[in-house]
N, C-alpha and C positions, 0 to 999 in steps of 0.2 A: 502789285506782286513783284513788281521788278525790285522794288527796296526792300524787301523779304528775301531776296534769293541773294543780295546784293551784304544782306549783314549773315547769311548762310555762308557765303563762298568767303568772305571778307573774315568772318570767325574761324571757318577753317583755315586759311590764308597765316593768322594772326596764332595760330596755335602751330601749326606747322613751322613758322618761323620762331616763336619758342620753343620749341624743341629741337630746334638746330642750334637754337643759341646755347640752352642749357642744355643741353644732353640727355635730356630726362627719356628714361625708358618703357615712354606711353606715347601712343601712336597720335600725329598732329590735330588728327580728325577729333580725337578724344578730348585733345585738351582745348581745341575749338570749341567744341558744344557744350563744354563746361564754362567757356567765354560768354557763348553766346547765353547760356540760362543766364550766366552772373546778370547780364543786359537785361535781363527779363528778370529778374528781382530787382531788380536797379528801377524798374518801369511797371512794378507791380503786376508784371503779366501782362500791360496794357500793351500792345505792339500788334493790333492788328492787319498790317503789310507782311508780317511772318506767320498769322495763321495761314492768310491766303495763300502764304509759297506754299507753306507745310501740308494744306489740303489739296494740292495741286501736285505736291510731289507724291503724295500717297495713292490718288489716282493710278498715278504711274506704277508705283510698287509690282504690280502683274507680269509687267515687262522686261523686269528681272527675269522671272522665272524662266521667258520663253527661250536662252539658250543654255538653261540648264535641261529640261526639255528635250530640246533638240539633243544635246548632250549624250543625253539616256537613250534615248530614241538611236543615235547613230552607232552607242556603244553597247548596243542588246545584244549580240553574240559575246563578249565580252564579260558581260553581265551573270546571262544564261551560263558560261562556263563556268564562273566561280561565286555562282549563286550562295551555296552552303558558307564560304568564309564572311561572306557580308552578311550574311542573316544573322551569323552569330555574333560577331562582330558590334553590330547595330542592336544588336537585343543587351549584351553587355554594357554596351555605350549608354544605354538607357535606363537599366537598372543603376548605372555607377553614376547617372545623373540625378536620377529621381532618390539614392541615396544620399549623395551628395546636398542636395537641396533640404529632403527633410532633416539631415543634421544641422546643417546650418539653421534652419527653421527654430532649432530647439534649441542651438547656442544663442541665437538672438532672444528668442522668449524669455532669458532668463534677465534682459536685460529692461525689459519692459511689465518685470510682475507676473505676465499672465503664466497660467501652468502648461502642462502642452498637449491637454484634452480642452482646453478654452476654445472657442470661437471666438 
């Protein structure tokens, strides 16, 4: 597991320092894990020391949440006062996603044939 977390930290590392070098205007993390797949097509997916970090980090995943959480929990008065602007807010945000996504859905289809009542 340790040389899974070691080509994790080491890809991020390696993407971060390209983007210092070039300037490119994509966050270092990004251009790591696009390092690290290149690796992983290089090795036909074979790389089992990064399943095991990858299933070990996902474990963990939960414990993100718990100081968003806490977060919401400390800032309930806060919350309660300006309930109505977040509601709608968040109801908007979710229509101009879920828009969002099916147009794109239907720009892409057109690039694959299918029509845009297909399965």
């Amino acid at each position: 597991m340790i040389q899974g977390m070691a080509l994790l930290v080491g890809g991020q590392l390696m993407g971060e320092a390209a983007v210092a070098v070039t300037g490119l205007p994509v966050p270092g993390s990004v251009v790591g894990m696009v390092l690290v797949l290149l690796a992983l097509l290089a090795k036909k997916g074979h790389l089992p020391e990064l399943r095991r970090a990858g299933s070990t980090m996902l474990l963990l995943v939960p414990l993100l949440l718990v100081p968003v959480s806490v977060g919401i929990m400390e800032q309930a008065d806060l919350l309660q006062a300006n309930w109505w602007p977040l509601t709608v807010s968040l109801l908007v945000s979710i229509v101009a996603g879920m828009v969002a996504t099916g147009l794109t859905i239907r720009w892409l289809r057109r690039f694959d044939g299918k029509q845009a009542g297909d399965v």
